[in-house]
C-alpha positions in Angstrom: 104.3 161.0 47.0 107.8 161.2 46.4 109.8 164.4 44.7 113.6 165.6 44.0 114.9 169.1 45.6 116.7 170.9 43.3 119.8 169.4 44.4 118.7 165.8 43.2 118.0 164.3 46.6 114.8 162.1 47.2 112.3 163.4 49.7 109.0 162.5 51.1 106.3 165.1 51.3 104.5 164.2 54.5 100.6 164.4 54.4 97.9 165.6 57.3 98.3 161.6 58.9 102.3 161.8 58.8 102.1 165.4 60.4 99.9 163.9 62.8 102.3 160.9 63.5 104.8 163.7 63.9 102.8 165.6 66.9 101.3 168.1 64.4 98.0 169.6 64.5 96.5 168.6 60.8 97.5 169.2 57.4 98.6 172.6 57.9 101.9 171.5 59.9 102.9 169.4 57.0 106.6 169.5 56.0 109.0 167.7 53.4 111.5 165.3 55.2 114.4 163.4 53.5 115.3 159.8 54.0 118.1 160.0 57.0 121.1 157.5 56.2 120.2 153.8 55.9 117.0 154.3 54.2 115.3 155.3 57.1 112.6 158.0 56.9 113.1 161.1 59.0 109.7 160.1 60.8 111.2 156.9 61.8 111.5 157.5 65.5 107.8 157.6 65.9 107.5 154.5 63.5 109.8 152.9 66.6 108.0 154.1 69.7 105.4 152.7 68.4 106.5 149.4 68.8 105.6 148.8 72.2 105.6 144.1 71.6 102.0 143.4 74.0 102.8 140.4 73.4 105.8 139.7 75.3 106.3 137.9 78.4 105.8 139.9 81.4 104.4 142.5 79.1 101.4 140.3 77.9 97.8 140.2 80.1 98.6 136.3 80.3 100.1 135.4 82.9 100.3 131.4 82.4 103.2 130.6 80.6 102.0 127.6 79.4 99.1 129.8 77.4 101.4 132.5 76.7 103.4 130.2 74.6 101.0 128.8 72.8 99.1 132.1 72.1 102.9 133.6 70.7 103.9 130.7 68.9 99.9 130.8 67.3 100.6 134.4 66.3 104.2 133.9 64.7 103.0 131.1 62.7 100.2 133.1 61.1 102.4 135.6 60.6 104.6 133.0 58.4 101.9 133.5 55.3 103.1 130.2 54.6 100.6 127.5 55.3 102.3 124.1 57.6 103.2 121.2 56.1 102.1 118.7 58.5 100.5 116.4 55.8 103.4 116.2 53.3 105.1 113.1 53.1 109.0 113.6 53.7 109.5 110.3 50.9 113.5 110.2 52.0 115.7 109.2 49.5 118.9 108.1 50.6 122.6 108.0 48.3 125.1 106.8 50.4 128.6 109.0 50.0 132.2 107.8 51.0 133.2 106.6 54.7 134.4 110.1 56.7 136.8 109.9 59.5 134.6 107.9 62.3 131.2 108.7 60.0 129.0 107.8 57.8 127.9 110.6 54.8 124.6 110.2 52.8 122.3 112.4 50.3 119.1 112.7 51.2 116.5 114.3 49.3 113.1 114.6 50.6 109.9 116.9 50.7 110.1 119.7 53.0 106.9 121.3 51.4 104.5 119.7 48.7 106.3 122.2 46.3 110.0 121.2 45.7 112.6 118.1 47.2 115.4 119.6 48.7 118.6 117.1 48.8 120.6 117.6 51.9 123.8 116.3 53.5 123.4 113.5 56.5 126.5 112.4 58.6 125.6 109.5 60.5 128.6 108.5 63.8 129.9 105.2 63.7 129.0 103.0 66.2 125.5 101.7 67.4 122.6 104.5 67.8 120.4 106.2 68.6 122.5 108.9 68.6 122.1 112.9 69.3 121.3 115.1 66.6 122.3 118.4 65.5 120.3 120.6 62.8 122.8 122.4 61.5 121.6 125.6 59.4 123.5 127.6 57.6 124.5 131.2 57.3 123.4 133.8 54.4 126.7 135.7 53.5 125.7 136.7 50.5 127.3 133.8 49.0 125.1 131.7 47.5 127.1 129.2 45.1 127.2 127.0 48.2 124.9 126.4 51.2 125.1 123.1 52.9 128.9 123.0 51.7 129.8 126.1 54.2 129.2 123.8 57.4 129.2 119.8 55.7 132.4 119.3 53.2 130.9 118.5 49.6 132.4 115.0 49.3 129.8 115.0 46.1 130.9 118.0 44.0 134.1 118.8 43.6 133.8 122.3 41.6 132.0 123.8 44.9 134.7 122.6 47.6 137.2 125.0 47.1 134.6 127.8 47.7 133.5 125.7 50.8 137.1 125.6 51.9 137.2 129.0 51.4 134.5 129.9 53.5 135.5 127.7 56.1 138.5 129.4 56.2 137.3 132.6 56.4 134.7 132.1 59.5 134.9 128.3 61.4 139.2 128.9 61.3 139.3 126.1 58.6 136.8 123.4 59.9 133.7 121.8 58.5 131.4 122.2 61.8 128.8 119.7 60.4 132.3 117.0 60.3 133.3 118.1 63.2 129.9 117.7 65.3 129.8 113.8 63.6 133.2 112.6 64.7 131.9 113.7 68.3 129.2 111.5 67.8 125.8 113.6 66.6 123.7 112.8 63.5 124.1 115.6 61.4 121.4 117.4 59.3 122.0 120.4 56.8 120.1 121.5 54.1 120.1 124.1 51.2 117.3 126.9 52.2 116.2 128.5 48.8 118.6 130.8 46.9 122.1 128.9 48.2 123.6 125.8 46.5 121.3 123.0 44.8 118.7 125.4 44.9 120.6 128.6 43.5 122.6 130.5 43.1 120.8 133.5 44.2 122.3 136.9 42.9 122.2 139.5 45.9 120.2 142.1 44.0 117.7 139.7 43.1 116.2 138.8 46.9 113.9 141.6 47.2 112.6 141.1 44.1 111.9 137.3 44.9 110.5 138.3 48.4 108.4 140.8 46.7 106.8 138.3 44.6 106.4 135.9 47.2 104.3 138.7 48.9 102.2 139.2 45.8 101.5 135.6 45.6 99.9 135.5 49.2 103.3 133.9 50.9 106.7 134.9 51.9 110.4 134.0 51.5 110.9 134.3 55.1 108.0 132.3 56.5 109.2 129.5 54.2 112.5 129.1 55.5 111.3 129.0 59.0 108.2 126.3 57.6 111.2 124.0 56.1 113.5 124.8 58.9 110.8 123.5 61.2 110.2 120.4 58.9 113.7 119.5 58.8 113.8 119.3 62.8 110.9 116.9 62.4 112.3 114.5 60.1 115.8 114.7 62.1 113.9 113.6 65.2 111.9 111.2 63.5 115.3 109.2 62.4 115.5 105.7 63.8 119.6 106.4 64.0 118.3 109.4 65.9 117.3 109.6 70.1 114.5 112.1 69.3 114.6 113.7 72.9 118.1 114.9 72.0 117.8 116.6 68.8 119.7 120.5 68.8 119.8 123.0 66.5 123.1 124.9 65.9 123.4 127.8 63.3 125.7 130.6 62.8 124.7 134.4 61.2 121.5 134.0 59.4 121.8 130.2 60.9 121.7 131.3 64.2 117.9 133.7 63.5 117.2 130.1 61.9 118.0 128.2 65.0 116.2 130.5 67.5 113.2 130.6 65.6 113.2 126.7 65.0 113.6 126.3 68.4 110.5 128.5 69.2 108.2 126.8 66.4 109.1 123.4 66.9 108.7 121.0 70.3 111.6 118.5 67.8 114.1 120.5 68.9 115.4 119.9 73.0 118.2 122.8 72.9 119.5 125.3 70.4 123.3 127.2 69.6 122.4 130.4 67.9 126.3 132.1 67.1 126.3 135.8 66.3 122.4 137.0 65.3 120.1 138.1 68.0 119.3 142.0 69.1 116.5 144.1 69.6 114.9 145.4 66.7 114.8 148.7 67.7 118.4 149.0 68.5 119.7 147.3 64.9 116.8 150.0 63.3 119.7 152.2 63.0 121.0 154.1 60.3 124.0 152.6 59.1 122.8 149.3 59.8 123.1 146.3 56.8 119.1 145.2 57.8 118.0 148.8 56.4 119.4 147.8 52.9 116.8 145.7 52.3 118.2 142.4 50.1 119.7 139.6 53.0 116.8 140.8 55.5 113.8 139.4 53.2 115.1 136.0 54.5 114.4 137.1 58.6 111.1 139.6 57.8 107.4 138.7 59.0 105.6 141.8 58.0 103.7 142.7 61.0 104.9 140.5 63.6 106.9 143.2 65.4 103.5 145.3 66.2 103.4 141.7 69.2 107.0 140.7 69.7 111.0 141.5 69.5 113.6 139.3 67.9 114.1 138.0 71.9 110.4 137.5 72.4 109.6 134.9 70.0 113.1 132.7 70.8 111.3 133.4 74.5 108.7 130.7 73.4 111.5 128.2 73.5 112.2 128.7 77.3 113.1 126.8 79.5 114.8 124.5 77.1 118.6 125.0 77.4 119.6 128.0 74.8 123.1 129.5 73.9 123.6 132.9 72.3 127.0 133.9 71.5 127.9 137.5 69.9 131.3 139.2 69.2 131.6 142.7 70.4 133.3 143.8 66.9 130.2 142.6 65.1 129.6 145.7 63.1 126.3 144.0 62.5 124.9 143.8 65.9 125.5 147.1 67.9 125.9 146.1 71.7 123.2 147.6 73.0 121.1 145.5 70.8 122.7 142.3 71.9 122.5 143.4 75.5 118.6 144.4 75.3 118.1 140.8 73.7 119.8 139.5 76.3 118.4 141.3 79.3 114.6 139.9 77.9 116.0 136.3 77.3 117.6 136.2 80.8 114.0 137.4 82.2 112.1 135.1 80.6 114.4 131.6 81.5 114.8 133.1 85.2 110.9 133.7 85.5 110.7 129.5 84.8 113.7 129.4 87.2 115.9 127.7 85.0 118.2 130.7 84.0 121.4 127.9 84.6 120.0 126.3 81.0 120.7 129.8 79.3 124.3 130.8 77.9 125.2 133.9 77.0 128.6 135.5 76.2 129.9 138.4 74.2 133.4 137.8 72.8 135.2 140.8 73.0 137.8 140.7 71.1 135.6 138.8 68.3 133.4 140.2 65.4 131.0 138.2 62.8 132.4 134.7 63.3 132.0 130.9 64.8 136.0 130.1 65.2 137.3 127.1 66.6 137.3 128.5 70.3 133.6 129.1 69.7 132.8 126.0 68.0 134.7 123.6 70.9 132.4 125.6 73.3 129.4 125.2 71.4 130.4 121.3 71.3 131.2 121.0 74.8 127.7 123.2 75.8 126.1 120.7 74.0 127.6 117.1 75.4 126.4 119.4 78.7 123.1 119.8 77.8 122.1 116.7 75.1 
């Protein structure tokens, strides 16, 4: 139960199981312990040695890859709480927009789930297909008047482009990615997930409320973003304008978690550009740490997935398909020695099926939380490499 010291502070009174969790020899050794900063409870390092991920590559009794991929991906998916979607019709609806500069734009609305249809922004190259494909998946940012518009510029709705600009502004050094990726000749795919744009706005302090109700209605927030995220990758591929065996995902922040994991749930996507999100979960358990507020994290939580596998586990199940992870060493988001755990179990996993050449990963040093144009034309050219 939970009680104030006379100074006003919340503290736990730890019971004979958290004294035994603790080392202690039974309900005798029981003590009160405050939260530490960040929400954490003092007990918390235990809570983290626990977490030993069985199921990860090279720590896992199966030593096929082949089966351990399968098995992983299996036990991520039920861990989703959201049921797949395979026997939804997408039913595309297409609304053609104004010419861009060497592109088509369109609206296309269509049924990621059989709950809702979810429009979305398509930029089609000119020229004669099929063409590559990018699946381009926004960032959280807690800014959720606009979704689709941070990365695809809202030729449809004028009252939300100077927020786009804005953002644009702020992280991609002025450019509309999604643009930019059509005019070097990729089909382009991005979507509102649920909270941002046509399907918001979201107010930050109401996310844990609408991941807490997803929970007591047998689903959850996050699982359905990586169900749609998935679905999306399928319809891309499925495109006649669109060379299904060269369909990418590319995602910055929260879009770069969603690329990773579409990546590792989905056999649509042939590569993936994840741009400042991936870590070890132990190392961003930290206090300090904007995952411990609660809130934004709803989006990337699969309650009890961690007891098998780390962030870099489950974008494992994507090896050896060529993979970039880029992170800035001034991300106050993602201490280093997160990043460089992640990225000491990624490299093991691509060099075990000997193709550690089709993995790219670089720290920035003098960047923080951002996908600027020196980023971006690296990401582009990766991709021509690779697609």
């Amino acid at each position: 139960m939970d009680s104030r010291d006379p100074l006003g502070r919340r503290t736990f009174v730890a019971g004979a199981a958290t004294a035994a969790l603790l080392g202690g020899g039974g309900a005798a050794t029981a003590r009160a312990g405050e939260l530490v900063g960040g929400n954490l409870p003092d007990f918390h390092p235990a809570l983290k040695e626990g977490l030993r991920f069985p199921l990860a590559w090279g720590t896992s009794p199966i030593r096929d890859f082949r089966a351990w991929r399968r098995t992983a991906r299996a036990v991520v998916e039920e861990h989703l709480l959201v049921d797949r979607q395979h026997g939804t019709p997408y039913a595309p609806h297409f609304t053609a927009g104004p010419q861009g500069d060497g592109y088509t734009r369109e609206l296309v609305t269509l049924s990621l789930t059989g709950h809702e249809r979810v429009r979305g922004a398509l930029l089609t190259p000119h020229g004669t297909g099929p063409f590559p494909a990018v699946l381009l998946l926004h960032d959280h940012g807690a800014r959720f008047d606009i979704g689709k518009e941070k990365l695809v510029r809202p030729w449809y709705d004028d009252t939300r482009l100077a927020s786009a600009q804005a953002w644009a502004d702020k992280y991609f050094s002025g450019r509309f990615v999604g643009d930019e990726l059509a005019r070097r000749g990729y089909v382009v795919l991005c979507l509102d997930a649920l909270g941002w744009g046509d399907r918001g706005p979201l107010a930050y302090d109401q996310q844990q409320a609408l991941a807490s109700n997803f929970y007591h209605l047998g689903s959850s927030l996050a699982g359905l973003m990586a169900r749609e995220d998935a679905r999306a990758a399928g319809f891309l591929a499925g495109l006649d304008r669109v060379d299904a065996r060269r369909v990418a995902a590319v995602g910055f922040s929260m879009g770069a978690y969603r690329a990773w994991q579409t990546a590792a749930l989905s056999d649509d996507v042939a590569a993936a550009a994840s741009v400042c999100w991936m870590t070890g979960l132990k190392e961003m358990m930290v206090p300090g740490n904007n995952t411990l507020r609660g809130q934004s994290s709803y989006y990337m939580l699969h309650p009890g997935l961690p007891r098998f596998l780390d962030f870099p586990d489950v974008a494992g199940i994507a090896a050896p398909r060529p993979m970039l992870f880029f992170s800035g060493a001034l991300d106050t988001l993602f201490p280093a020695d997160g990043v460089r755990v992640a990225h000491d179990k990624l490299r093991a996993v691509w060099r075990s099926r000997h193709a550690e050449e089709r993995l790219h990963l670089k720290t920035w040093p003098d960047l923080g939380h951002v996908f600027v144009d020196r980023m971006q034309d690296e990401v582009f050219t990766w991709l021509d490499s690779v697609l």
